[in-house]
C-alpha positions, 0 to 999 in steps of 0.5 A: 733659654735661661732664667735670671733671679730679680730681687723683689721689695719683699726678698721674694725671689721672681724669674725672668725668662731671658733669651740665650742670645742676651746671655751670650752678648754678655761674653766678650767676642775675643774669648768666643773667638779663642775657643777656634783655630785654625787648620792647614795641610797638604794631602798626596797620594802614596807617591808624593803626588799632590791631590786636587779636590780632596775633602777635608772635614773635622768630626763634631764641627760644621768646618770643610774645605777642599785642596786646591791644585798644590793638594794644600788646604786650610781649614778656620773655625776649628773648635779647640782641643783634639781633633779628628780630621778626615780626608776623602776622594773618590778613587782613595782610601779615606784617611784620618788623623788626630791633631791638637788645636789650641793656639789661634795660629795654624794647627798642621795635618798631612794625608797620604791617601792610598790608591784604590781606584785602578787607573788606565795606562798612561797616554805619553807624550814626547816631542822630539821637537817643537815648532815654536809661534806667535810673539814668544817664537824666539823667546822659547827657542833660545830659552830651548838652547841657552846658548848665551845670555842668562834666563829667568823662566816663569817657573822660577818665578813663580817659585820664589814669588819675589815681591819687587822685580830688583830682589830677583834680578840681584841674584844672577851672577854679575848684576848688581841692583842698587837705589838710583835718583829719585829712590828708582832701582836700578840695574848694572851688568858685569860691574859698569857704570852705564845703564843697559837697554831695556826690552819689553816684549820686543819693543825697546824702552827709551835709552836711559835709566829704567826703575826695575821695580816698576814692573811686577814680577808676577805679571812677568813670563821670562827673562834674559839677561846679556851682560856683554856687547856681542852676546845678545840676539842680533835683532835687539842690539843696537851700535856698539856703544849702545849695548855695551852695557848689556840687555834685559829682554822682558817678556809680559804674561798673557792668554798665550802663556796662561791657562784659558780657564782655571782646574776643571771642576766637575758640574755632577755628583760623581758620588752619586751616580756611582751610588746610584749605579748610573755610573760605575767604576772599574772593578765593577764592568765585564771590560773597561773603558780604555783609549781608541788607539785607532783615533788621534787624540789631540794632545799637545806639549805646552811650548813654555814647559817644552821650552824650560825642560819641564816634565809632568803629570796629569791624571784625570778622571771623568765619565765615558759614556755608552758611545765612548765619549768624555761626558760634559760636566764630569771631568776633574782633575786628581792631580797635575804638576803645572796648570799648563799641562792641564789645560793640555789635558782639559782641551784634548779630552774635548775630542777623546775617543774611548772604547766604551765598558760594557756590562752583561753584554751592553755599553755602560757609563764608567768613571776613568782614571786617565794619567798622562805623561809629558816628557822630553826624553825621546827614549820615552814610550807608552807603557 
């Protein structure tokens, strides 16, 4: 509270009790909101790898936040000034770091956290080949070979996150994106002057000029380009005359080309269990949970990943429990390379076999740090 002077007829001076609340309506918002800024990072483990769910909080303010499957954060409402953040995650040396806030824009921080929690050796997995299905089938099995025409794939989409469809396009050696009539874009092969034909997920667009930028890049999956007469797959060339313009195949996102569901996220207080000794780690068992090698485990390659060459990493962490189950509500993901090989992971560790810890003789609950590989080099092999 704070007391005001009120002049009175006789120069007497009165108080007049007035609420903190009033005094602070008299300062104007924008230099309130001066005195806060903003914060973003990344954090990674000592090998570069981006870390899912890490805490980030800043000593003497109520501002927390978690990294997000990239290992990116961003923290608002930081008090002006130099600050300590900290960073924290199970199985992880907690890390922290001095930065100086002082502008509304973002203030950058990086965490590099050490390992201290011992993971299982990591469950490999490499395909020789791929039995590819479904409405992507051929889509995948020519992006697999590339034997002719030219592919967009969803990585470098993704990648470059272009805003109209022509940017993109514009950039494959021999296409040319310019404005047609009407302010459509437009789109010719190899320098011709006629306009090429159009697929969208296998069923053709009618003959004629189509505006590119009608179609949003992030909703697309893939696509190849043909810029000759001869060179695209037999089932999408029409006479001669018609496709010597060339071909653009389209190929639309969907549930088979998206993770089901988004990063698990564990439902339980995995810190608490662990203090509260329901649950222990590694270094704290008479023998460690590790993978019934005896029982297949269900893990699959993604066919879009297999299909574009892309290696990853999955390191999961959860619960075994007495009876060599993955408990429900305790996975979560420590990092991953693409959201496919996740839900990989996600859907495998469903029907997961271990051989369960045990501790003075009895079955206990152990938390697991699992990696998985995924890979497309036949000489690969468990370590």
């Amino acid at each position: 509270m704070f007391r005001l002077p009120f002049p009175s007829a006789r120069r007497t001076l009165l108080w007049v009790i007035v609420p903190a609340a009033a005094v602070l309506s008299l300062v104007p918002e924008s230099a309130i909101a001066q005195n806060v800024g903003n914060v973003s990072g990344t954090v990674t483990d000592t090998a570069g790898l981006p870390l899912v769910s890490v805490e980030i909080t800043v000593n003497g303010s109520q501002a927390r936040t978690f990294s997000d499957e990239r290992g990116v954060f961003h923290l608002g409402g930081v008090p002006y000034g130099i600050r300590t953040l900290s960073a924290r995650r199970i199985g992880f040396a907690p890390a922290q770091t001095s930065i100086e806030v002082s502008t509304p824009s973002d203030a950058t921080a990086t965490f590099h956290l050490k390992p201290v929690a011992e993971t299982l050796p990591p469950v490999v997995v490499h395909p020789s080949r791929m039995n590819y299905t479904g409405r992507l089938a051929g889509y995948y099995e020519r992006l697999e070979k590339k034997t002719s025409g030219y592919f967009i794939t969803r990585e470098q989409i993704d990648h470059e996150n272009p805003r109209l469809l022509g940017q993109l396009l514009q950039r494959v050696p021999g296409v040319t994106a310019f404005r047609g009539r009407g302010g459509i874009t437009v789109i010719r092969l190899r320098g011709r002057t006629c306009w090429p034909l159009v697929w969208i997920d296998g069923t053709p667009l009618p003959s004629g000029e189509v505006d590119m930028d009608s179609f949003s890049p992030n909703t697309i999956h893939g696509i190849e380009l043909y810029l000759g007469s001869t060179t695209a797959p037999a089932r999408y060339t029409y006479t001669r005359d018609v496709s010597s313009c060339g071909t653009i195949l389209i190929w639309s996102r969907g549930p088979d080309t998206d993770p089901i569901v988004a990063t698990p996220v564990p439902s339980v207080d995995l810190d608490q269990l662990l203090a509260s000794l329901s649950v222990f780690n590694a270094d704290q068992v008479d023998s460690r949970a590790i993978l019934d090698t005896t029982r297949l485990l269900q893990l699959s390659f993604p066919p879009p990943l297999y299909a574009e060459g892309v290696h990853g990493l999955v390191i999961a962490e959860f619960v075994v429990d007495t009876t060599g189950k993955v408990e429900d509500g305790t996975v979560g993901i420590v990092s991953s390379t693409a959201p496919l090989f996740t839900e990989a992971v996600r859907v495998a560790l469903e029907s997961a076999a271990y051989v369960p810890a045990r501790k003075n003789g009895h079955a206990v609950r152990q938390l697991v740090q699992q990696p998985f590989e995924f890979t497309r080099d036949r000489q690969a092999r468990a370590r």
